[in-house]
SERO-4910 file (N, C-alpha, C, O; in steps of 0.05 Angstrom, whole numbers):
BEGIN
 pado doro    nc1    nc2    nc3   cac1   cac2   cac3    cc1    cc2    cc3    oc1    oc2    oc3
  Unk    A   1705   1700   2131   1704   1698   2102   1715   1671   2094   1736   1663   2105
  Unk    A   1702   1657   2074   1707   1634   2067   1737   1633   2048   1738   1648   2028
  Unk    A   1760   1616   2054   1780   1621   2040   1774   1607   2019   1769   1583   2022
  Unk    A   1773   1618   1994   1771   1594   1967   1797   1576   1947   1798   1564   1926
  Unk    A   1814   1585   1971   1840   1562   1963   1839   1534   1976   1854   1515   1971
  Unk    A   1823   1534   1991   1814   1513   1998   1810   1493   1981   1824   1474   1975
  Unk    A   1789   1499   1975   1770   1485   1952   1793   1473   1924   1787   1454   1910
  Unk    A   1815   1486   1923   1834   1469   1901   1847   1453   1921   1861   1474   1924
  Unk    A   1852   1444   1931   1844   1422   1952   1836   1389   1949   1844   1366   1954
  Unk    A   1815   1406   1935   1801   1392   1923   1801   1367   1899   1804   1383   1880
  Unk    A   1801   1343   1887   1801   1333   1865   1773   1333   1865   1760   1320   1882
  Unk    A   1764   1345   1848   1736   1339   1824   1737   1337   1795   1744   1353   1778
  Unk    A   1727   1311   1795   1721   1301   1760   1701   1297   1749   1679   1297   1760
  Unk    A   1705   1295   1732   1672   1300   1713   1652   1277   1723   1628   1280   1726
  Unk    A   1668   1249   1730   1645   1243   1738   1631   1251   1762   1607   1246   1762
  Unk    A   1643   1263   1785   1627   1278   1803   1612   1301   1798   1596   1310   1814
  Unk    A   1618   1313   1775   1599   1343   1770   1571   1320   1750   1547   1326   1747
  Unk    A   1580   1303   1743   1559   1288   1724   1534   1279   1742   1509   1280   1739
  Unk    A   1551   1270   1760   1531   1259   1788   1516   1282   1805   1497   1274   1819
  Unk    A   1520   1295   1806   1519   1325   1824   1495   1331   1800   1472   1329   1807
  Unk    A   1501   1340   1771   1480   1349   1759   1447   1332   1761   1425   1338   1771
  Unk    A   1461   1305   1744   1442   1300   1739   1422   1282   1756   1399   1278   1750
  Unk    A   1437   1270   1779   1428   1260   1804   1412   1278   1833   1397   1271   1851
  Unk    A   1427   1307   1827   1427   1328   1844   1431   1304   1869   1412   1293   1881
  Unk    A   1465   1299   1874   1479   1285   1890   1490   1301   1909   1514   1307   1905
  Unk    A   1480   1311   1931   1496   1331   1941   1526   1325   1964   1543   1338   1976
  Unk    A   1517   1296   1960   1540   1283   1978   1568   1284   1976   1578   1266   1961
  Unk    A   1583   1301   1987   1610   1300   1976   1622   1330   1995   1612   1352   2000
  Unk    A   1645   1319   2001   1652   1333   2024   1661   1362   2016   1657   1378   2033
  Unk    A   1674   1373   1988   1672   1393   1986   1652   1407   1984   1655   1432   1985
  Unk    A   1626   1397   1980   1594   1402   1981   1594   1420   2008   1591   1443   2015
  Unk    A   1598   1395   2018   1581   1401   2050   1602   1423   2066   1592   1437   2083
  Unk    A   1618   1424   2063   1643   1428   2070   1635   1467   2065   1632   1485   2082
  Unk    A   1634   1467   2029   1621   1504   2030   1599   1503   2030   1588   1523   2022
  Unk    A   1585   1482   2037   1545   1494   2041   1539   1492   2015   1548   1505   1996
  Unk    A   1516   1465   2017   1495   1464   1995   1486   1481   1978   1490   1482   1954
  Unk    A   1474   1494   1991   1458   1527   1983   1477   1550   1972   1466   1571   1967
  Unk    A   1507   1548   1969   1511   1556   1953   1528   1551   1921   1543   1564   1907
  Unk    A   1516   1526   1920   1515   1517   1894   1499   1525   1873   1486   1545   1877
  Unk    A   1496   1514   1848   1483   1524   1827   1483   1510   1805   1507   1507   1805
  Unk    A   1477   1502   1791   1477   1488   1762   1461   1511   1738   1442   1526   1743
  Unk    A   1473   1510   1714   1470   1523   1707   1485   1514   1675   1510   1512   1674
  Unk    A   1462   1508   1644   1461   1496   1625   1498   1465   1633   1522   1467   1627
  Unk    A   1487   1448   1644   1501   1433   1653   1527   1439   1665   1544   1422   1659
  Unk    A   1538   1460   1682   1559   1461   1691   1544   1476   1718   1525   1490   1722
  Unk    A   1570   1460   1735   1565   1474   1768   1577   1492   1779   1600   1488   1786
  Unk    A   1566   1514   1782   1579   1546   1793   1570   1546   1834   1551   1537   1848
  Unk    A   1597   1560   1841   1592   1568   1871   1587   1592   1870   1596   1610   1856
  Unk    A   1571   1592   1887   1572   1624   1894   1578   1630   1911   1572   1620   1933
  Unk    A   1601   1660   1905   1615   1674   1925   1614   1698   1921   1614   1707   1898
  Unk    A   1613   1715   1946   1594   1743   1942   1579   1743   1928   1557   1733   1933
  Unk    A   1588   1755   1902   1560   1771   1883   1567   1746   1858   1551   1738   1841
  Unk    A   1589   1740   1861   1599   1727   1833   1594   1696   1837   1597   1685   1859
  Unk    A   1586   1682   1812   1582   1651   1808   1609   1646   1790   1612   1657   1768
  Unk    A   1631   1626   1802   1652   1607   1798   1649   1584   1787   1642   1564   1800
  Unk    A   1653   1583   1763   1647   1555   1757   1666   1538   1765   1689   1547   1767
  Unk    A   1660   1505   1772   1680   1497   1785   1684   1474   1755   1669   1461   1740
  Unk    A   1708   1480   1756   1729   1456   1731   1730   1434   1743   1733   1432   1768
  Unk    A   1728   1408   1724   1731   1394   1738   1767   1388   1730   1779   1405   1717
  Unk    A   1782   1359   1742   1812   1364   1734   1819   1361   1713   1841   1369   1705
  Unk    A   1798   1347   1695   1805   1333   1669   1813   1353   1647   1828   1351   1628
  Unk    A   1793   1377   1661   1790   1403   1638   1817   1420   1649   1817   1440   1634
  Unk    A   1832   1421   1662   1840   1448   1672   1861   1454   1659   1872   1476   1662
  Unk    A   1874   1429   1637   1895   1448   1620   1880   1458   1594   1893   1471   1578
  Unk    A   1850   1452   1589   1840   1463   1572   1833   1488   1579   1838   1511   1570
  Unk    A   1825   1483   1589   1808   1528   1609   1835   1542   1617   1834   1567   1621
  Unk    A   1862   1526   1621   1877   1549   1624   1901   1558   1594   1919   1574   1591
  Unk    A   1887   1535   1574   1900   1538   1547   1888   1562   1536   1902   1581   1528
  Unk    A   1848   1562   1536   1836   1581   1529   1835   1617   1536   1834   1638   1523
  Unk    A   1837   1609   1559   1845   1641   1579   1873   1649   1560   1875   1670   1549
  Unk    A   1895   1629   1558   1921   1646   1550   1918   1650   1526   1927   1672   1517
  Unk    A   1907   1634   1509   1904   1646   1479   1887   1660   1478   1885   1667   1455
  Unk    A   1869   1672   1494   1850   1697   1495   1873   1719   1508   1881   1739   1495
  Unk    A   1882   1713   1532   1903   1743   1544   1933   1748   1535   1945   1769   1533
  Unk    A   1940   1723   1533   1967   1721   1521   1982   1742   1551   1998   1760   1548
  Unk    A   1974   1734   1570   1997   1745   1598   2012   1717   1608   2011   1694   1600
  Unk    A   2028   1731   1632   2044   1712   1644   2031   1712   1665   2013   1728   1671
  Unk    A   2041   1690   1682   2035   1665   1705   2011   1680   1717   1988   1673   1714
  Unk    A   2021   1706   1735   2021   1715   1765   1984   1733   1752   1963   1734   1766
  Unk    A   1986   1743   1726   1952   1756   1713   1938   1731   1707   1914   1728   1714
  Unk    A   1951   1713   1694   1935   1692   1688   1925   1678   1706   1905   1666   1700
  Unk    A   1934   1676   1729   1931   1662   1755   1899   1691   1767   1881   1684   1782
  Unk    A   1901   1711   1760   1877   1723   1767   1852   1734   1748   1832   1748   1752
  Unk    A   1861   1722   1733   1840   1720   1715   1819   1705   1712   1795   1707   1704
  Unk    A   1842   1679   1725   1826   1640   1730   1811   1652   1758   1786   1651   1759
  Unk    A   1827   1662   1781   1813   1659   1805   1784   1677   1801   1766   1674   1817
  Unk    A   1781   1696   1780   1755   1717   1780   1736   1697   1764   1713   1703   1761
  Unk    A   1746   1670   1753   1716   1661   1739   1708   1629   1750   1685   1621   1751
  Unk    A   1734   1614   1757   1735   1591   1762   1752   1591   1795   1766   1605   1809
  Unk    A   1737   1561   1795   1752   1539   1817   1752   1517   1806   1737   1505   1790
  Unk    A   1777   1510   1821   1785   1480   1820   1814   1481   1805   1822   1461   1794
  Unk    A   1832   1508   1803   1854   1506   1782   1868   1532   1809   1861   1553   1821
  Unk    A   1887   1515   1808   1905   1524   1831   1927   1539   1807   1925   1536   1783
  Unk    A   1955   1560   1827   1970   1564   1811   1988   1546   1809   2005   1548   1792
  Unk    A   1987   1518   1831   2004   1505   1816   2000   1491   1795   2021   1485   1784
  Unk    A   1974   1482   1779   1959   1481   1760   1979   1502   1741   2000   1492   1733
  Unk    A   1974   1520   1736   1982   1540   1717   2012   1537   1721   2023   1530   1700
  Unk    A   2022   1538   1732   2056   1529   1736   2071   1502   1718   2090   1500   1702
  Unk    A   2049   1481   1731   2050   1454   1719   2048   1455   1684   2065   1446   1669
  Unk    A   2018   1469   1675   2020   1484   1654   2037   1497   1632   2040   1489   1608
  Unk    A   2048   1518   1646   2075   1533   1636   2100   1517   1625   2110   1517   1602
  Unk    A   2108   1502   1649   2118   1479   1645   2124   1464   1624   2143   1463   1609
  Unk    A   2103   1450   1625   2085   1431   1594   2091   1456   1568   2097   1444   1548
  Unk    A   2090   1477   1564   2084   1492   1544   2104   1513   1552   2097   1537   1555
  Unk    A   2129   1506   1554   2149   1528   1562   2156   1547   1539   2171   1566   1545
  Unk    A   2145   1543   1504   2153   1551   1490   2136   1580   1477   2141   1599   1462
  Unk    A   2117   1571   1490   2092   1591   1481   2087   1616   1507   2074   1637   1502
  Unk    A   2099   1610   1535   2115   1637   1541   2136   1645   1550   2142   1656   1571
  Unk    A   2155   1635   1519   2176   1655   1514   2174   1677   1500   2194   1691   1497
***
């Protein structure tokens, strides 16, 4: 089974999901690395697929935005929020969300 902590590992930025879309660039080692074929594009953003479920992958620029949105949608702490991100996205590690918390220590007090 493919470990998908891997993949935060990873730095991807918009300009590589830009190139990836609209070039269909498949060159790039986290590409090749989980297999072409299970990529996906989909109304401009790139999803992996794993099992049954499509991941969209964030790129870094976004990731205190998607993990701003998730908490003002769940309003939980670290350890739910950290599985909430891993059931829809990649590319946002929990040290991501830590780093996060951090930055915004006041909003979970």
């Amino acid at each position: 089974m493919m470990n998908l902590n891997l993949f935060n590992r990873y730095k991807i930025n918009k300009n590589m999901i830009d190139d990836i879309i609209k070039n269909n660039n498949l060159n790039y080692d986290f590409i090749n690395y989980f297999k072409p074929r299970n990529f996906y594009i989909y109304k401009n953003n790139l999803f992996y697929k794993y099992k049954k479920k499509y991941l969209q992958i964030i790129p870094s620029e976004d990731i205190d935005i998607v993990i701003q949105n998730i908490f003002n949608k769940n309003k939980v702490g670290r350890d739910a929020l950290f599985e909430i991100i891993k059931d829809k996205y990649l590319g946002i590690s929990r040290r991501n969300i830590n780093i996060f918390i951090q930055k915004n220590k006041n909003n979970f007090m």
